[in-house]
Structures are given as C-alpha cells and as structure tokens.
matplotlib code that plots the C-alpha trace (Angstrom):
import matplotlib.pyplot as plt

x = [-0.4, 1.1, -2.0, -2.1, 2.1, 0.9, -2.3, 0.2, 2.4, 0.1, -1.3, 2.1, 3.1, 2.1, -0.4, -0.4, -2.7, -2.3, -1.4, -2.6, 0.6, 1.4, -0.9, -4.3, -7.0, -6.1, -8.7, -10.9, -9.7, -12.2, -13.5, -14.5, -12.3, -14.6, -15.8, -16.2, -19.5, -20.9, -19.0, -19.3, -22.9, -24.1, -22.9, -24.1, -27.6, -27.4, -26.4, -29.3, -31.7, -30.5, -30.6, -34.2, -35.5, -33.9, -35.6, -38.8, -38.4, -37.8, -41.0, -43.2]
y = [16.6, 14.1, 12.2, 11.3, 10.5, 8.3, 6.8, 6.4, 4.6, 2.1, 1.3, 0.5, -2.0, -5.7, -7.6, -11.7, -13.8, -16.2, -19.9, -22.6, -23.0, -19.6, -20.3, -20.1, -22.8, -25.6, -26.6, -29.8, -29.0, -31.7, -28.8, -25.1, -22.3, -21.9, -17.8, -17.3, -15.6, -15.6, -12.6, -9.8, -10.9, -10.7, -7.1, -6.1, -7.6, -6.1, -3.0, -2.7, -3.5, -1.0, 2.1, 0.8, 1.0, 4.4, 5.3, 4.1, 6.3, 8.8, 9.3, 9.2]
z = [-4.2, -1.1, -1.5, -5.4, -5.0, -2.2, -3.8, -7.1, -4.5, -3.2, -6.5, -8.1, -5.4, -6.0, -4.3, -3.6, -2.3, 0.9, -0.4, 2.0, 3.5, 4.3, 8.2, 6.9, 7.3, 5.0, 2.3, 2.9, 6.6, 8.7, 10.9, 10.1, 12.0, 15.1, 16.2, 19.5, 19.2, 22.7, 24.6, 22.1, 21.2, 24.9, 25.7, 22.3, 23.7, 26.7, 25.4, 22.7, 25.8, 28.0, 24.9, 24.2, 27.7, 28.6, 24.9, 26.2, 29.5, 27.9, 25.3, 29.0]

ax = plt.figure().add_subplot(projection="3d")
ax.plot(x, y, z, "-o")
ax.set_aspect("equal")
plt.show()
C-alpha cells in the first residue's frame, strides 16, 4: 500500500525540462562537451584481459 501512495506521489508531481540557461551546454556551442574516455576505458581493458586469461587457464 506505501508503495502505490508513493508511486501515486511521484506521478502527481510535475516535471520540466533544462532550458539552455539553466548550466547546460548551450546550443550551436562551437565545441562538443569533451568525455574523458581514457581512464575508465583502460582498467575496463585491462580488466577484460586479465578475466579472459585466468578463463583460459582454467579450461587446461
């Protein structure tokens, strides 16, 4: 029963969208929002490589 009143809750309760000003990127900004990509990425690498060859030592 809590979790329909609070479901009912959340559904009543307006939602709004970000205009540009509100500290999001602009539009026709000149350059795109840059992601560092390259720290996560490598430990997810390295990680993937190191499962795979204790996988492979494994099936010997």
């Amino acid at each position: 029963m809590a979790v329909a009143a609070l479901l009912l809750a959340c559904s009543l309760t307006p939602l709004h969208a970000q205009d540009p000003g509100s500290g999001g990127p602009t539009p026709g900004a000149p350059e795109p929002t840059a992601v560092p990509l390259d720290g996560g990425a490598s430990l997810l690498l390295a990680g993937g490589a190191t499962y795979a060859l204790n996988r492979l030592r494994k099936r010997r």
